[in-house]
N, C-alpha and C positions, 0 to 999 in steps of 0.2 A: 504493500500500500504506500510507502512512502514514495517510491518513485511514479505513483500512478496521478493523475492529477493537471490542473493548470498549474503554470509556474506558480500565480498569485492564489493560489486556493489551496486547501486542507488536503491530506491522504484521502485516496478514495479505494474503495472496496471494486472491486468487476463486478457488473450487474448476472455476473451467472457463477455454477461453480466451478469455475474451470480446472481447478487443483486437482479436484476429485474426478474428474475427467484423465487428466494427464495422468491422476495415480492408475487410475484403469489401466491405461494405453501403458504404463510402466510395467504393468503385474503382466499384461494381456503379453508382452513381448516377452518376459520372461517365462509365461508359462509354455509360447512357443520354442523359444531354446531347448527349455526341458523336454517337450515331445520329443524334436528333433534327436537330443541327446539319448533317451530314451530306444529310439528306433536305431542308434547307433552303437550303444555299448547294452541296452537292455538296463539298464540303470535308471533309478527313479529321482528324484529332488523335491526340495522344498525351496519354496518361491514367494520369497517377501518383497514389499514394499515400505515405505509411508508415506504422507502426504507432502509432510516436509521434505524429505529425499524430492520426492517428483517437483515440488514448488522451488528447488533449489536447481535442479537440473535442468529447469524451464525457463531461467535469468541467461543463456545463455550470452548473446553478446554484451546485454550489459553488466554480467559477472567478469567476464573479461575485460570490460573499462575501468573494471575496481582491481582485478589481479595484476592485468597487465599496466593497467596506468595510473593506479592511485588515485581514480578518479570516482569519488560516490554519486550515481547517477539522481538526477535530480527532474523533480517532476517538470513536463516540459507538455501535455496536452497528449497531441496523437504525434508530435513529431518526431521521427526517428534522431537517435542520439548523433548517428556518426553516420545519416545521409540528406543529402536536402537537391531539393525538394521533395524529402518521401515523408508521408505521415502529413502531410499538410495542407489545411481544408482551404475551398475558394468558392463562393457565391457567384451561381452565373444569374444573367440578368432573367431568368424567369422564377429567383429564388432559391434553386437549387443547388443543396451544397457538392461540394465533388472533393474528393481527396487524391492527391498525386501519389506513384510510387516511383519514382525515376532514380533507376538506382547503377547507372551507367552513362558514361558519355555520349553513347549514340542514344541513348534516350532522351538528355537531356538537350543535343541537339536539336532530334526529331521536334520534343517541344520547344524550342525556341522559334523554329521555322516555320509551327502552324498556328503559334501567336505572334508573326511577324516580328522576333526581337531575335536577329538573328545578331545584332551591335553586343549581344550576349557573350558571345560566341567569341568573342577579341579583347573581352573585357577581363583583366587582371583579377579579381573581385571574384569572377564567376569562372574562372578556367578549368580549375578541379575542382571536385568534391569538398576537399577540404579546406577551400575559398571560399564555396557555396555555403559551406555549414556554418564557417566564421559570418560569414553574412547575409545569412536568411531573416533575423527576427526584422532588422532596419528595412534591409536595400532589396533583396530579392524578391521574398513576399510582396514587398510593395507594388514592386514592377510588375509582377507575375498577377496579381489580384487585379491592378488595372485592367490588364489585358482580357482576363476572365469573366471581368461582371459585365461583358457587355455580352456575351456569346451565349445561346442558348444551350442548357447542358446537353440535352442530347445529341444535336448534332457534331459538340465540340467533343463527346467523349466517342462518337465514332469516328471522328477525322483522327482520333487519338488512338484510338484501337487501329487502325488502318498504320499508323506512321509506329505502330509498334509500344506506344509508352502506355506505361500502365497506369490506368486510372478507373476510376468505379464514383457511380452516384451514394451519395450517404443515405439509406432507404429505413425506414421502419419497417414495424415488423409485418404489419400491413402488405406494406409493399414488397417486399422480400419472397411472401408468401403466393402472390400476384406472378411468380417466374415461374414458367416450365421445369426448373431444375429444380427448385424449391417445391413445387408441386408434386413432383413425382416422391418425396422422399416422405409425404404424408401420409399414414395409419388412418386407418377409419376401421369401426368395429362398433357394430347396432349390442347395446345392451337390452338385455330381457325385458326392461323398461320400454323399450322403444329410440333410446335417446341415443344419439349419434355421437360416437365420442370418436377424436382425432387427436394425435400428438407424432412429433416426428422423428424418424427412423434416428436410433445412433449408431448402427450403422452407416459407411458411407465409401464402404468397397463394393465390388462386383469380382466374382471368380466364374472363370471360363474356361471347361476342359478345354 
């Protein structure tokens, strides 16, 4: 919780459980080792987790900002610590928010090109990554949101999908629920009552002989 949050705001909680998710998907790999191991030596195991184990092993890169650089990651919204423009929201002119993930140079090319600030592209400030990231909160944001609030999001986020950079609309759950993909991964099952009860699959593989 500490590093979750706006800079100017309190610790915040994930609005789901995700801990207890990742402790799953910890136990679920290790019970498959076991089978495997199982069908190779005929040997059996025991297979632990906890939730802390899994919430500690799920800090990955910013566990590494604190190991490798002394660095205590500090709450910062949705923006990614050590990329930019990734993690970071922009209003286009019908409202709608959209968040960036541009986490390469031909990426953030690409976006320079289809918001016309290609002057991006030669500027000291913006060359690499770790220019961008020194100057996202002032200078980049700024420029980059100009350019965005006037653009309808969908059509900017298919010119965006087209040119390769990844980006996505900010959707409730409403809306989320409204996708084909999101559709199909819904349960429905008529209770004795009559009443239609739905929730969604936690699965989210497919296996094909």
């Amino acid at each position: 919780m500490y590093m979750n949050g706006e800079a100017d705001g309190p610790p915040i909680k994930m609005p789901v459980a995700l801990i207890d998710v990742l402790a799953a998907h910890q136990l679920k790999e290790g019970i498959l080792l076991a089978l495997l191991r199982r069908t190779q030596t005929g040997k059996g195991a025991f297979v632990q987790t906890s939730l802390f184990e899994a919430a500690v092993a799920s800090l990955v890169n910013q566990a590494t900002n604190w190991l490798m650089g002394g660095y205590i990651p500090q709450r910062m919204g949705t923006q990614h610590p050590n990329i930019a423009p990734y993690g970071d929201l922009y209003t286009c002119s019908d409202g709608q928010q959209i968040v960036l993930a541009v986490g390469t140079e031909k990426q953030f090319a690409h976006l320079c090109y289809q918001l016309k600030l290609e002057a991006l592209l030669e500027d000291l400030r913006f060359d690499t990554n770790a220019a961008r990231v020194k100057n996202r909160a002032v200078v980049l944001n700024a420029l980059l949101s100009e350019k965005i609030s006037v653009q309808e999001s969908s059509i900017l986020l298919q010119n965006l999908e087209k040119q390769g950079v990844p980006s996505a609309s900010i959707r409730n759950m409403q809306q989320v629920f409204t996708l084909p993909a999101a559709q199909s991964m819904i349960l429905e099952e008529t209770w004795p009552d009559g009443t239609l009860s739905q929730r969604v699959k936690t699965v989210a593989f497919e296996i094909q002989a």
